[in-house]
Structure formats: structure tokens, C-alpha cells
C-alpha positions in Angstrom: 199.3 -6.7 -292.9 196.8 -9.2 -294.1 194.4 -7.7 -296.7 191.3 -8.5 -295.4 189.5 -7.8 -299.0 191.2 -11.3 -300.1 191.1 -13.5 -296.5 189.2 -16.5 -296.9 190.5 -17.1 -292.9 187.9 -19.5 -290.6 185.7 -20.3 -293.6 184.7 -24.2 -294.2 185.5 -25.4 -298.0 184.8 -28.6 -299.5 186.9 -29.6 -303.0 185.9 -32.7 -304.6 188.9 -34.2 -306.3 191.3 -32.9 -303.9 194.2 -35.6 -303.9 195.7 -34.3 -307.4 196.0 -32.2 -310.3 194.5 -28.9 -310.3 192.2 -30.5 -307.1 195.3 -30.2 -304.7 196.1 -27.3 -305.7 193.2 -25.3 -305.0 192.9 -27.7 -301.5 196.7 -26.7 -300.8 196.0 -22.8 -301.4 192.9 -23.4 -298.9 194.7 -24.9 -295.9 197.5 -22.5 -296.0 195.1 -19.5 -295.7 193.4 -20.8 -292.5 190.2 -22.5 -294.4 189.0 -25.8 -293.2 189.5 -28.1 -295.7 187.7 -31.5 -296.5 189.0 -33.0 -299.6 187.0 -35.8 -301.3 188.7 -39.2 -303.6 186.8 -42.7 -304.1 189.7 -44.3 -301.9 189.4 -42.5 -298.2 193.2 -44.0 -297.4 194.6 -41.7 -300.4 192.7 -39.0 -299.6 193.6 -39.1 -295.6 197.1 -39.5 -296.9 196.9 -36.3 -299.2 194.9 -34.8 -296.5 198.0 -35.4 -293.9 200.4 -33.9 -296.4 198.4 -30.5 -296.9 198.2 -30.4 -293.5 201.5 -30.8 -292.6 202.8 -27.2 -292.5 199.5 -25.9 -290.4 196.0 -26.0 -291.2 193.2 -27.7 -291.2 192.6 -30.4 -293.6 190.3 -33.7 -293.6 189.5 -36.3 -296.0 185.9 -38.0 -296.9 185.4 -40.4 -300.0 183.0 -40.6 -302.3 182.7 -42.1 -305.5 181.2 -39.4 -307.4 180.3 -41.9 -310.8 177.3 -43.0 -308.2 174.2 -40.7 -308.4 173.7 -41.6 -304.6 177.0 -40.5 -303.7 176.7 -36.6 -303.1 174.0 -37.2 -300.5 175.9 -38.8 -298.9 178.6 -37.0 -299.5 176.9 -34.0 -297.9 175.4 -36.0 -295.1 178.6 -36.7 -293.7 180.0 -33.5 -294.4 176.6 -32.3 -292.3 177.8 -34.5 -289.5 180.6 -32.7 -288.9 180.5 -29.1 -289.7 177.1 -26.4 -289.8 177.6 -24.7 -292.7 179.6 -25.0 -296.2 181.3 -21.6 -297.4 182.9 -22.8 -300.5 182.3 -25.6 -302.6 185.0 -26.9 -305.3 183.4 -29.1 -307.9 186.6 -30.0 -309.3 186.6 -34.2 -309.8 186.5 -34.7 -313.7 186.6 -37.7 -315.9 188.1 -37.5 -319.3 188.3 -39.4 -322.3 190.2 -38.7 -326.0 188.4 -41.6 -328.0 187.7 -41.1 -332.2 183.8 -40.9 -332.6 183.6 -44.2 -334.3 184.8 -45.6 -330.4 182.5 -43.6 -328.3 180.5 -45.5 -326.5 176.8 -44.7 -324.5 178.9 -46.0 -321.3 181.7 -43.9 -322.0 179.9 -41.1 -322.9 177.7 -41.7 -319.6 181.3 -41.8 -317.7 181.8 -38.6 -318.6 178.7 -37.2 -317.8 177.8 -38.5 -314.6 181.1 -36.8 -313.1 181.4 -33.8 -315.1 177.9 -33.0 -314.8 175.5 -34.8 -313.0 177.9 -35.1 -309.7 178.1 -30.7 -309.4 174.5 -30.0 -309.9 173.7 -32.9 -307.1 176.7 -31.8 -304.7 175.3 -28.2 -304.9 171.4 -29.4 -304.8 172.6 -31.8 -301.1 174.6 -28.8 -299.8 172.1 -26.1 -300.5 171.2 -26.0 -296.7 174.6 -25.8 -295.5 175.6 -23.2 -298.1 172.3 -21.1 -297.0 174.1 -21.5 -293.3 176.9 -19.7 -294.6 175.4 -16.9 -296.3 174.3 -13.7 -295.4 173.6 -10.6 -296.5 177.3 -9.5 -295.6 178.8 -12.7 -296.0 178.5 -15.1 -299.1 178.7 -18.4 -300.0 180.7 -20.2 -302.8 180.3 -22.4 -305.3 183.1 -23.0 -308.2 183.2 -25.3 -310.6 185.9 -26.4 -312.5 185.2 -26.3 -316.6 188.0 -26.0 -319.3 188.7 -24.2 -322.3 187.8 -27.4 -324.2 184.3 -26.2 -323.4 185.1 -23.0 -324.9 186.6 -24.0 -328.1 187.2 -27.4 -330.3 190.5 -28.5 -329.9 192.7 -30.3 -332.5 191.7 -33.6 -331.2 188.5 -35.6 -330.6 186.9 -35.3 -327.1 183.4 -35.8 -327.4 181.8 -36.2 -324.0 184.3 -34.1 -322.7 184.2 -31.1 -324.0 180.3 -31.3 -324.1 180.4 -32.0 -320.5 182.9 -28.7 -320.3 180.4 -27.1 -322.6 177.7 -27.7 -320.2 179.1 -26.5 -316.7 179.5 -23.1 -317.5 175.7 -23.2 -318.8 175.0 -25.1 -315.5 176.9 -22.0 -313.4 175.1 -19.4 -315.1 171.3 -21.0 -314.4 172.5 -21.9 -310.7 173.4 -18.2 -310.0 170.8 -16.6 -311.6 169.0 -19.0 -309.5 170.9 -18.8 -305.6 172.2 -15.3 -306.4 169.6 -13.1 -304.1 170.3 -16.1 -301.6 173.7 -14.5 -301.6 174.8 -18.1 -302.6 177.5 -17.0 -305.3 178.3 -19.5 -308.7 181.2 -19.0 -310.8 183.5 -21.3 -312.6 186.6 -22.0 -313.9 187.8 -22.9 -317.4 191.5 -24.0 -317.2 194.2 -24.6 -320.1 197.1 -26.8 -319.3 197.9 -27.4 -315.5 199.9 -30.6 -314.7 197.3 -33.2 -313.7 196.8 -37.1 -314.0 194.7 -35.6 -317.3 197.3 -33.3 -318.8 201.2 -34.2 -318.6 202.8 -31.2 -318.9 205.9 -32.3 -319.1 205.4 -33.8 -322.4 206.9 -32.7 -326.1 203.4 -32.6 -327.6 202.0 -30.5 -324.9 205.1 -27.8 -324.4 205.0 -27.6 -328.1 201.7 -26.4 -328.0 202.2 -24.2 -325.0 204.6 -22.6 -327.3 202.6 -22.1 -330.1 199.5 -21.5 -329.1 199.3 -19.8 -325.0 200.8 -15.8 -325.3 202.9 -16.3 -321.8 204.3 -19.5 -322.8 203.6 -21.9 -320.1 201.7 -23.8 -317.9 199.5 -22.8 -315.1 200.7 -23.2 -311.7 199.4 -23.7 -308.4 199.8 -20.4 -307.9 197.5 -19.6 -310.6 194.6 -21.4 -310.1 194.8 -21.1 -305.9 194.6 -16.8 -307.0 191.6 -17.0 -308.7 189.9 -19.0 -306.1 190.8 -17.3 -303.4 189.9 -14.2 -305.3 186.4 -16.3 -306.0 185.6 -17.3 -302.4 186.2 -13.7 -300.3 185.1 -10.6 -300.3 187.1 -9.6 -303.3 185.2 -11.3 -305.5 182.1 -10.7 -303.5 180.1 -9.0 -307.2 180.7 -11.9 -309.4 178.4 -14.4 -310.1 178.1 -16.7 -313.0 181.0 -15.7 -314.5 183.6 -18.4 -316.0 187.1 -17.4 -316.2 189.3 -18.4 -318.8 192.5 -19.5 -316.8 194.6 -20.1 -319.7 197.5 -17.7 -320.0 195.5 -15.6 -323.4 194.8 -19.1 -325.4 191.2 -18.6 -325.7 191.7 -14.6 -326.4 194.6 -15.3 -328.9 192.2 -17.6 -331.3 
């Protein structure tokens, strides 16, 4: 028997970076619970062709494209989206920029980069799909918005990541003012700080990066897809109906072991 406590079954989700890393993932754990799925990349052939792979074993899965570095681009991001579907029941603000440069080589373009995908891009993709989200709520059925942080904005790492960590820093500020803000709208905002999952941003599979998982993460090893498709499924049903603005440390005890 399905527990219907956790289905997320005939709900619409759209997940911003959805051809890789952590993106997928959460896109992947979407489609194979019934959700409708758009999944957003700047180059609309790989995100069809990522959208056609999540698909493949049953579901529902579409691609858009957006370049997310744009300031016009979640408008009309959202106005297609609006084209094509009534309402929005979970959004994923999971695209993310990173950079690892000394401070003497930070630049205001770089450090802009950073910002206008880490930051600007969620609080304008949830400001355009506000009307759609309010379509979706209720006051027996929510919406969902979750945004993907990291537990560089939780601590300072050992090496330098300036823009990134503030950016970090700042989403979880961001998804406590927006629900505190769409909360009695029944418009729910939570997010999600990650440790190490396998992404174009973090290899894994490297010495310096297992080493660490062994020295410093209590369950000694990377997350999974498993992992972070729990917690947002968790997020985006009923189950996790009474939280709101809330970010979850998804790292395996690294941030409680400090």
C-alpha cells in the first residue's frame, strides 16, 4: 500500500538545473512518483535529452531552457511554464554557480556570477510563479518551494569560496523571509543545505574529497540520490505539510559533528 502521508502523485514540479548533479536527482525521484516534471538547462537539446532519459521508465517529464544568469529569464521562464500547465505545486531552485578563487582573484564579475544564479534567479522564479503556486494551494493542499543551499553557507570551509558560500549564506535568510511571508497563503518555503553529492561541482570520486568524507562526515560517505529525493519528497507532501522555513542540513552529521 502506498502511504498517502508521503505521495506527491498528480502534483506539477518545476526544478531548475535538472539535467545533473543533485538537479537530476531530485527530477528523477519526481517522475518516478507520478509528478509532472519540467526540468530547466540554458541548452533546451540537453535538457529534452535528460528529460527523455527520466522519462524513460514511466512518467512524465518535459524540458524548458532558460539561462538563469539573465535577470529576464525567470519571466519568462514562468510564462512558458504558464502556457502549459495552471498551477505549480513544487518549485526546485536548484541551478547553482560556483567558484573556488583566492580573494586576491575575486572579481566584481565573478562575484556577480555567483550571485545572479545563486540568489537573484530563486527570489525572481518564486516572485514570476507566485500566481501559479497560489493555484496550487489551498487550505488542505500546499504548495512548495525548496531551495537548494549548502553547508558552505553554514560553516567556512578549509578553502576560499567567497561568493559562494555568501550566496549559500544568503538562501536560507531568503527561505526564512519568503515563508514568513507566503506561509498563511499555505505557500510553504524550505531549503536544503547539502554536503558532498556527486555533481559537475563536487567530484566525489576524488582522493581529496573521500579523504575528507572520512574525516570529517560521521556515516562516512556521500549522499545519494536516494538521499536528497527523501527529503524532497518528504518536503513537497503532506508529510511535511508543518514545516516552513526550515533548512535541513543534508550532510550525513558534518555540520552537527563541528
Amino acid at each position: 500500500m502506498v502511504d498517502e502521508l508521503f505521495s506527491v502523485a498528480g502534483k506539477v514540479a518545476l526544478v531548475t538545473g535538472g539535467t545533473s548533479g543533485i538537479g537530476r536527482m531530485i527530477a528523477q525521484g519526481f517522475v518516478r512518483r507520478g509528478v509532472k516534471t519540467y526540468i530547466v538547462a540554458r541548452d533546451l537539446d540537453r535538457a529534452e535529452a535528460t528529460a527523455a532519459e527520466l522519462a524513460a521508465d514511466g512518467g512524465d517529464c518535459f524540458a524548458l531552457a532558460a539561462d538563469l544568469a539573465d535577470p529576464e529569464a525567470p519571466a519568462a521562464l514562468i510564462a512558458a511554464l504558464a502556457g502549459r500547465e495552471a498551477r505549480l505545486d513544487i518549485l526546485v531552485n536548484s541551478a547553482g554557480a560556483n567558484n573556488k578563487e583566492p580573494i586576491a582573484d575575486v572579481t566584481a564579475q565573478g562575484w556577480d556570477d555567483i550571485m545572479d544564479v545563486n540568489l537573484r534567479a530563486p527570489f525572481l522564479l518564486t516572485q514570476q510563479a507566485l500566481p501559479l503556486l497560489r493555484a496550487a494551494a489551498s487550505e488542505t493542499v500546499h504548495a512548495s518551494v525548496i531551495n537548494l543551499g549548502s553547508i558552505g553557507g553554514l560553516h567556512i570551509p578549509n578553502w576560499e569560496t567567497y561568493p559562494y558560500g555568501a550566496s549559500k549564506a544568503a538562501i536560507h535568510h531568503l527561505t526564512r523571509a519568503l515563508a514568513k511571508r507566503l506561509g498563511a497563503e499555505q505557500i510553504r518555503v524550505n531549503a536544503i543545505a547539502p554536503g558532498p553529492f556527486h555533481s559537475r561541482l563536487t567530484d566525489t570520486t576524488s582522493e581529496a574529497t573521500r579523504k575528507s568524507i572520512q574525516t570529517y562526515i560521521p556515516v562516512n560517505r556521500p549522499g545519494t540520490p536516494e538521499d536528497i529525493q527523501g527529503v524532497c519528497i518528504f518536503l513537497a507532501s503532506r508529510a511535511g505539510a508543518y514545516v516552513n522555513g526550515s533548512t535541513i542540513a543534508l550532510d550525513g552529521g558534518y555540520i552537527a559533528a563541528l
